[in-house]
C-alpha positions as CSV (number, residue, x, y, z in Angstrom):
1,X,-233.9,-169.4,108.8
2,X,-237.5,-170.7,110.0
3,X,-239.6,-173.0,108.2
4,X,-241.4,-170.9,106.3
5,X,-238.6,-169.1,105.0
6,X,-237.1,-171.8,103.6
7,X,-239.7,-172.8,101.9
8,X,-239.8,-169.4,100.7
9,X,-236.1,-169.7,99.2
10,X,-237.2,-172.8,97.5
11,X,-235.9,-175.7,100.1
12,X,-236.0,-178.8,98.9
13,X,-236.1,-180.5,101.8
14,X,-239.6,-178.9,103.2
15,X,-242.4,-181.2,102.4
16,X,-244.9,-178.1,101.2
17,X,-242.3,-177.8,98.0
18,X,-243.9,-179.2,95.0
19,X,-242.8,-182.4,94.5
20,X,-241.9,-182.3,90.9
21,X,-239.8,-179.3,92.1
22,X,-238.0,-181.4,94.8
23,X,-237.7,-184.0,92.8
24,X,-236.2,-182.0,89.5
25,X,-233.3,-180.6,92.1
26,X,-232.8,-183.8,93.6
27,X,-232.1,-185.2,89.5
28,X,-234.9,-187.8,89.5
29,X,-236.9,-188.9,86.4
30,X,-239.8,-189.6,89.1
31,X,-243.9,-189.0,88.3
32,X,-245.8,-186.6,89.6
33,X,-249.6,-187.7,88.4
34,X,-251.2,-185.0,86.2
35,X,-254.7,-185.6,87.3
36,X,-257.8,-183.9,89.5
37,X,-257.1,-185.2,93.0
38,X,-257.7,-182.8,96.0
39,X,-255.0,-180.4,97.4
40,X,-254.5,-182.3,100.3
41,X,-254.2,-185.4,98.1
42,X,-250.0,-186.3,97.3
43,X,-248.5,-188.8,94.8
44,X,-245.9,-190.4,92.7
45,X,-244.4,-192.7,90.8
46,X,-240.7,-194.2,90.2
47,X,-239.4,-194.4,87.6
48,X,-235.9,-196.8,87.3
49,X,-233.5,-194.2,88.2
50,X,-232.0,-192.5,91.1
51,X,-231.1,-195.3,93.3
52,X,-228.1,-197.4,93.8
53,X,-228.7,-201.1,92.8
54,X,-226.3,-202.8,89.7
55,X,-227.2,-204.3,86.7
56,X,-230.3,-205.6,85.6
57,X,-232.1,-204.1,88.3
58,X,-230.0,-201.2,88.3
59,X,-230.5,-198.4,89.9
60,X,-233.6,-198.0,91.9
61,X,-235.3,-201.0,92.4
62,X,-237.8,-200.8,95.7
63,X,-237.9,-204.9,95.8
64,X,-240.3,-207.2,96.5
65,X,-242.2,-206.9,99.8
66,X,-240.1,-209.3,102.0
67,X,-236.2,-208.7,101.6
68,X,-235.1,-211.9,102.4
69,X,-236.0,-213.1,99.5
70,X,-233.1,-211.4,97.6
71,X,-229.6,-211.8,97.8
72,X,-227.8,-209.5,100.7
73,X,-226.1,-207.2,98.4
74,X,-229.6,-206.5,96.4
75,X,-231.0,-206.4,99.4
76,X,-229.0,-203.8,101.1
77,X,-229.4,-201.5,98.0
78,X,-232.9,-201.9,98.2
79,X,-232.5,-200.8,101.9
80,X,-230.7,-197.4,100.5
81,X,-233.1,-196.6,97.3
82,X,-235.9,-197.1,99.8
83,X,-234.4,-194.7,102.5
84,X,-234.0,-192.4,99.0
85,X,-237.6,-192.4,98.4
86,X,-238.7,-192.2,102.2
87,X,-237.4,-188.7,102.0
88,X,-240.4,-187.6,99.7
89,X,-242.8,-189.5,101.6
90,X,-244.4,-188.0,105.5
91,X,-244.2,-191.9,106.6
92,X,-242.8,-195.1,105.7
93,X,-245.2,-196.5,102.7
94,X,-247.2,-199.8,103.8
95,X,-246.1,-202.0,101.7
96,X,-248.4,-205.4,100.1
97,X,-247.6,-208.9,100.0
98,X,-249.1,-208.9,96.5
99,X,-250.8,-211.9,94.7
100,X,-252.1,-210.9,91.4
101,X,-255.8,-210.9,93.2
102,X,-258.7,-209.0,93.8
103,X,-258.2,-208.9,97.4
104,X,-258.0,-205.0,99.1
105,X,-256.4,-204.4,102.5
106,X,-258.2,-201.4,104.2
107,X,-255.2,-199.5,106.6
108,X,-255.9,-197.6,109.7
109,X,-254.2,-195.0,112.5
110,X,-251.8,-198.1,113.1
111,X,-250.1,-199.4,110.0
112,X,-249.5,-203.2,110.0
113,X,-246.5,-204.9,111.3
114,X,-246.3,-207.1,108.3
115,X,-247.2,-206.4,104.6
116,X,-250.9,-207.2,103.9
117,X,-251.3,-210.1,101.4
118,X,-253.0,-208.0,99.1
119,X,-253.3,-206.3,95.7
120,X,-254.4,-203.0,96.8
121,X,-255.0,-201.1,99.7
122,X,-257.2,-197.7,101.1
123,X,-257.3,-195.5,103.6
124,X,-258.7,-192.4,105.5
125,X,-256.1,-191.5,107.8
126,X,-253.8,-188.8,107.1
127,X,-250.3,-189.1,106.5
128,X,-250.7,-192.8,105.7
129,X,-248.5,-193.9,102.7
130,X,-250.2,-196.4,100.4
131,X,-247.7,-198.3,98.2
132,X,-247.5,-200.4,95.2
133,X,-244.6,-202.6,93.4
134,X,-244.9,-202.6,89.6
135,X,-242.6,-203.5,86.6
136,X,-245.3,-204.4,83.4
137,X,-248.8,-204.5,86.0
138,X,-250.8,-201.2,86.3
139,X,-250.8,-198.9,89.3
140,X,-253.7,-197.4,89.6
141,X,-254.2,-194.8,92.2
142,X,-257.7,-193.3,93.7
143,X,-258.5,-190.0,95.5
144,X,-261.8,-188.9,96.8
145,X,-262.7,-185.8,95.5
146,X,-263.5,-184.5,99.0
147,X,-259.8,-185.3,99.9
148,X,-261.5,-187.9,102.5
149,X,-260.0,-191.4,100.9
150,X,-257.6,-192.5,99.0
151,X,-256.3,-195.8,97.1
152,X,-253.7,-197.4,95.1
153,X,-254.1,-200.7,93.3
154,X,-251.7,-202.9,91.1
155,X,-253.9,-204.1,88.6
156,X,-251.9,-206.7,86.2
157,X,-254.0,-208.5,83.3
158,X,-254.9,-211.3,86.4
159,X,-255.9,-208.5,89.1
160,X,-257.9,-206.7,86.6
161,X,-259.7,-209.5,85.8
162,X,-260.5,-210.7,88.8
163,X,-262.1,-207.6,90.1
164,X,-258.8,-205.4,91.6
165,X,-260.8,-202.2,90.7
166,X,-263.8,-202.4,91.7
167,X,-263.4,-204.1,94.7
168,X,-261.0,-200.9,95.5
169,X,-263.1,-198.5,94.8
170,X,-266.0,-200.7,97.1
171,X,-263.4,-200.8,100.0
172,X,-262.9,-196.8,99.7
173,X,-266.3,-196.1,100.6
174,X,-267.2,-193.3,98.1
175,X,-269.0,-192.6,95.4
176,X,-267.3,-193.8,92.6
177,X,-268.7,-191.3,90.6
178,X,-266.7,-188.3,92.6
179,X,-263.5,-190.2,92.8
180,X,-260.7,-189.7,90.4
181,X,-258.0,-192.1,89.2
182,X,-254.5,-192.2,87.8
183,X,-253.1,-194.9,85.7
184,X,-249.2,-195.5,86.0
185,X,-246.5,-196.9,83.6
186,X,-247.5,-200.2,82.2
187,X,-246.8,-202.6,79.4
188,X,-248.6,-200.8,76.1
189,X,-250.6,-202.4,73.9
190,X,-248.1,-202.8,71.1
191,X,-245.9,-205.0,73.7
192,X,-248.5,-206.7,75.6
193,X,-248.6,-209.9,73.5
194,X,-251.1,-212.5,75.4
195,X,-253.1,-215.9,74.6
196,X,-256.2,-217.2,74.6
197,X,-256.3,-217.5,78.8
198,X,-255.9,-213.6,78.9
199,X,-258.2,-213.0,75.9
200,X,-261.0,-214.6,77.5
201,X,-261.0,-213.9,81.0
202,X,-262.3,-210.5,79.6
203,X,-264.1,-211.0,76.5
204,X,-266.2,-214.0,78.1
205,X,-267.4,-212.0,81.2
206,X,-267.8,-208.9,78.4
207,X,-267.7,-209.0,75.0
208,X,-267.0,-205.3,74.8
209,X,-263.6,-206.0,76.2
210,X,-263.0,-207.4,72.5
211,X,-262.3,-204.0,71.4
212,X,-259.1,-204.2,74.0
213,X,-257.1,-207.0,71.8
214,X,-255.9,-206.4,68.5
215,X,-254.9,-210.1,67.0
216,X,-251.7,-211.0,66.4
217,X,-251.3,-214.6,65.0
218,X,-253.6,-217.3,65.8
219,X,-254.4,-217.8,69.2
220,X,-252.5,-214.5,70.1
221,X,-253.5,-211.1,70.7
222,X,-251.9,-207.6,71.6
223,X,-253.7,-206.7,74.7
224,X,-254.6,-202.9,76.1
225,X,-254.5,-202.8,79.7
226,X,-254.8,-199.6,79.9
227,X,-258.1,-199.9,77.8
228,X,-259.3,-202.8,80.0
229,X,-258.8,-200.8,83.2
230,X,-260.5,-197.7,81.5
231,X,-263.8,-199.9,81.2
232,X,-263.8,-201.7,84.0
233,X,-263.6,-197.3,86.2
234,X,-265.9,-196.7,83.6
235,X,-268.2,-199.2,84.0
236,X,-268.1,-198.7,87.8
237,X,-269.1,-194.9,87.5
238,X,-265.5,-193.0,87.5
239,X,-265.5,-190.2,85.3
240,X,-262.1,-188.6,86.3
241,X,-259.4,-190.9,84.9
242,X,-255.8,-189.6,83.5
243,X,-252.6,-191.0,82.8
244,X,-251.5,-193.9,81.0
245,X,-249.7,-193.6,77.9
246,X,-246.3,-195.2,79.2
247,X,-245.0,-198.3,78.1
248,X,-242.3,-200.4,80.5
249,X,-241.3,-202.5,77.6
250,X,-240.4,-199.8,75.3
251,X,-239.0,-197.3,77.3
252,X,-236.4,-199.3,79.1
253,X,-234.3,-196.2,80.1
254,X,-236.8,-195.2,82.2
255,X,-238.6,-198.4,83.3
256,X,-238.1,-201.7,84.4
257,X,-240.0,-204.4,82.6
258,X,-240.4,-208.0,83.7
259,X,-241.1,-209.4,80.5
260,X,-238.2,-207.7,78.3
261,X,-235.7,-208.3,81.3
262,X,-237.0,-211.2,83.5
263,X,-234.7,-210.5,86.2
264,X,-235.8,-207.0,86.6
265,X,-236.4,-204.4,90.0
266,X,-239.3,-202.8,91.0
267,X,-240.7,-199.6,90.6
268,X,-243.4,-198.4,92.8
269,X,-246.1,-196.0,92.7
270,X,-247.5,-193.5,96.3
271,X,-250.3,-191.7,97.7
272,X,-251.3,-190.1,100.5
273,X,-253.8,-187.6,102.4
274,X,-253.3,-185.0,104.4
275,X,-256.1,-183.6,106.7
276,X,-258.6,-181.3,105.5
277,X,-258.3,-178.1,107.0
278,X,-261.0,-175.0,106.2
């Protein structure tokens, strides 16, 4: 049977499948974004299942960026769910060294040898696989409407602040005002219990983030990241923005959740182009 045959009968191993069809054989909870990116434009999401790792970071975690850093039985089952995921992706994602900054790493022909200390990344070359690690921070994922760029960011309270988005969506080299963006799974504002430090480094660089915390007790507030990363696209001239809505807290069948579990894996989020053809 050639190619396109197969694809024909449905195979769920040829990449031009949909991916929420490959992934609903496959039996995998995972995202596919709902939002107005390009044709040419792929993503996803994790979610926590579908992967082989035990106990509190049971099953899929993707890890942080370095495995030595984990115990060698964690380690080689983030080995295996990573090989899991690798067969939805056309390359091996580039993975950050992230910091909770502002800093974006822009990724060419030749992907780096070693994560990029970074908290996003961008790119314009095809078949490129931008990747994320989340479990309570934001991944927020970019696409040029013209199918020519695209970004993904991890935007915890920290990132956000600093700048994460907007220094993204600088580095992509668009304008903002055609690009569209995704929000993934994150804590939700009934969960997202903060003090004063998080409260002001929004409110006293924009009082309209005010509207983002609900209080709580004194010197506490329940904070809205999704809100506060609405804004901030907002404010920097995206008007395509969808998802959001899922909370890593509340949901912890589906998500991991560092702040409910502590010791909890990774999820990630993924996007790539491919080339534009007439």
């Amino acid at each position: 049977m050639n190619r396109d045959a197969r694809a024909a009968a449905g195979d769920m191993t040829d990449p031009r499948t949909p991916l929420a069809e490959r992934f609903a054989a496959a039996g995998v909870d995972w995202i596919v974004p709902q939002w107005y990116a390009p044709a040419n434009v792929h993503a996803f999401a994790t979610t926590r299942n579908g992967g082989t790792s035990t106990d509190a970071c049971a099953s899929l975690d993707l890890g942080s960026a370095s495995l030595a850093r984990v115990r060698p039985d964690a380690a080689a089952a983030i080995v295996a769910n990573r090989r899991r995921v690798q067969a939805f992706l056309p390359a091996p994602p580039v993975w950050l060294e992230q910091m909770h900054g502002a800093r974006v790493a822009s990724i060419g022909a030749v992907p780096p040898a070693m994560p990029p200390r970074a908290d996003a990344a961008t790119t314009r070359v095809a078949r490129v696989v931008l990747a994320v690690r989340v479990a309570d921070c934001m991944p927020v994922l970019f696409a040029a409407g013209d199918g020519s760029v695209v970004a993904a960011a991890h935007a915890g309270w920290r990132g956000l602040a600093a700048g994460i988005l907007e220094n993204t969506l600088d580095a992509m080299g668009s304008d903002p005002a055609g690009i569209v963006a995704w929000l993934g799974p994150a804590i939700g504002s009934a969960a997202f219990e903060v003090g004063a430090d998080v409260h002001d480094a929004f409110v006293h660089a924009d009082s309209a983030a005010d509207s983002a915390f609900v209080d709580a007790s004194p010197g506490k507030w329940f904070a809205d990241l999704e809100a506060l990363a609405r804004m901030r696209l907002a404010r920097a001239g995206v008007r395509s923005v969808d998802g959001g809505g899922m909370c890593t807290l509340s949901d912890a069948s589906r998500f991991f959740s560092f702040r409910r579990d502590a010791t909890a894996g990774r999820m990630a989020a993924f996007v790539w182009r491919d080339d534009v053809r007439e």
